[in-house]
C-alpha positions in Angstrom: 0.0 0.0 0.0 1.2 3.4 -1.0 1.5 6.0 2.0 3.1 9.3 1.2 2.9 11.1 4.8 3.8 15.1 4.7 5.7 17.3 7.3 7.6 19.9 8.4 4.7 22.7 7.7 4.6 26.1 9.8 4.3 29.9 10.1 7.0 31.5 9.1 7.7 35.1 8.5 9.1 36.5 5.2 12.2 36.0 4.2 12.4 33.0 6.5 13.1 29.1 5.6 11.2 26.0 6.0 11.8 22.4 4.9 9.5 20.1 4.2 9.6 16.0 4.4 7.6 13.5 2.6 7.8 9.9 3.8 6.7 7.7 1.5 6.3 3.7 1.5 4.7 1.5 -0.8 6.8 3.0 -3.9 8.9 2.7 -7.2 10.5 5.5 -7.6 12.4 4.1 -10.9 9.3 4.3 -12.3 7.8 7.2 -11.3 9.4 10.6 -10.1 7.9 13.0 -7.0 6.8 15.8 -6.7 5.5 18.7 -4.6 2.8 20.8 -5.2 1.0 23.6 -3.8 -2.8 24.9 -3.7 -4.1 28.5 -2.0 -7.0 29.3 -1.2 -9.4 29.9 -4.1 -6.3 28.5 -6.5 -5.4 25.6 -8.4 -3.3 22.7 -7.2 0.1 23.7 -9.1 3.5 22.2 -9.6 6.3 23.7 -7.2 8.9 20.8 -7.7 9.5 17.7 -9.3 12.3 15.1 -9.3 12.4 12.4 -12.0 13.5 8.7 -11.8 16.7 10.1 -13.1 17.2 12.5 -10.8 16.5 15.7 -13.0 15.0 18.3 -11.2 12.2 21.1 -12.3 10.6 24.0 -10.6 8.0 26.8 -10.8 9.4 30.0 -12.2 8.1 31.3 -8.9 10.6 29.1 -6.7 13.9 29.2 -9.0 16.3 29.8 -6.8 15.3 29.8 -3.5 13.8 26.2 -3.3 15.7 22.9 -3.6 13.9 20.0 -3.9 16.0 16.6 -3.0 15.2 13.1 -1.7 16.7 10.0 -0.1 16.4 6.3 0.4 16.5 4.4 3.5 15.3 1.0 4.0 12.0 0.8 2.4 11.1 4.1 2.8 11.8 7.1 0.0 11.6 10.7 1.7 11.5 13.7 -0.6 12.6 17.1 0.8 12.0 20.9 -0.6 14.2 23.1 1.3 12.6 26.5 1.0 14.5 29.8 1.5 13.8 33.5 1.5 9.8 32.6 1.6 7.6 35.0 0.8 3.8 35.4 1.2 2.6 34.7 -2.1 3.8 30.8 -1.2 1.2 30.5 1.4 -0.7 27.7 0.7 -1.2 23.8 1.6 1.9 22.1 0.5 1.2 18.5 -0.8 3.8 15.5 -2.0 3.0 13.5 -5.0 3.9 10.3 -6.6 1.9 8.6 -9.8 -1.4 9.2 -8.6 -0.8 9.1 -4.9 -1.4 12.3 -2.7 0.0 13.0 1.2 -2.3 14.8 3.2 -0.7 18.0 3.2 1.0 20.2 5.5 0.3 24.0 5.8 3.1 26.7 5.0 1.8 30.2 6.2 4.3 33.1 5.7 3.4 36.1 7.1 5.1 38.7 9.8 
């Protein structure tokens, strides 16, 4: 069973850093890549960041440059990272990781002062 778990969510005032973790079990990643995506309020669900199988990274114009996404493998598990840097309010919103067709639950990022 696939399990993709998000944390690492939080209020945090502009110009500040978070990093988010996704835990996921149950996966492949040789066949599919992650990814993390965002959705404020009153907004579409969008891509932020996406690895491939390969190991190619993408991003949002929006994020170029001050978020990183990574991951790592440890036993069974995969965990995918975004390390996000000199945050601004405009990427307030629910923070979700993806792989295939498999959703976490999300975890809130809320940057304000």
């Amino acid at each position: 069973q696939v399990q993709l778990v998000e944390s690492g969510g939080g209020l945090v005032q502009p110009g500040g850093s978070l990093r988010l973790s996704c835990a996921a079990s149950g996966i492949v990643f040789s066949v599919n890549g992650m990814g993390w995506y965002r959705q404020a309020p009153e907004k579409e669900r969008e891509l932020v960041a996406a690895i491939s199988s390969g190991g190619n990274t993408r991003y949002a114009d929006s994020v170029k440059g001050r978020f990183t996404i990574s991951k790592d493998n440890a036993k069974n598990m995969v965990y995918l990272y975004l390390q996000m840097n000199s945050l601004k309010p405009e990427d307030t919103a629910v923070y979700y990781c993806n792989w295939a067709h498999v959703w976490g639950q999300g975890t809130q990022v809320t940057v304000s002062s």
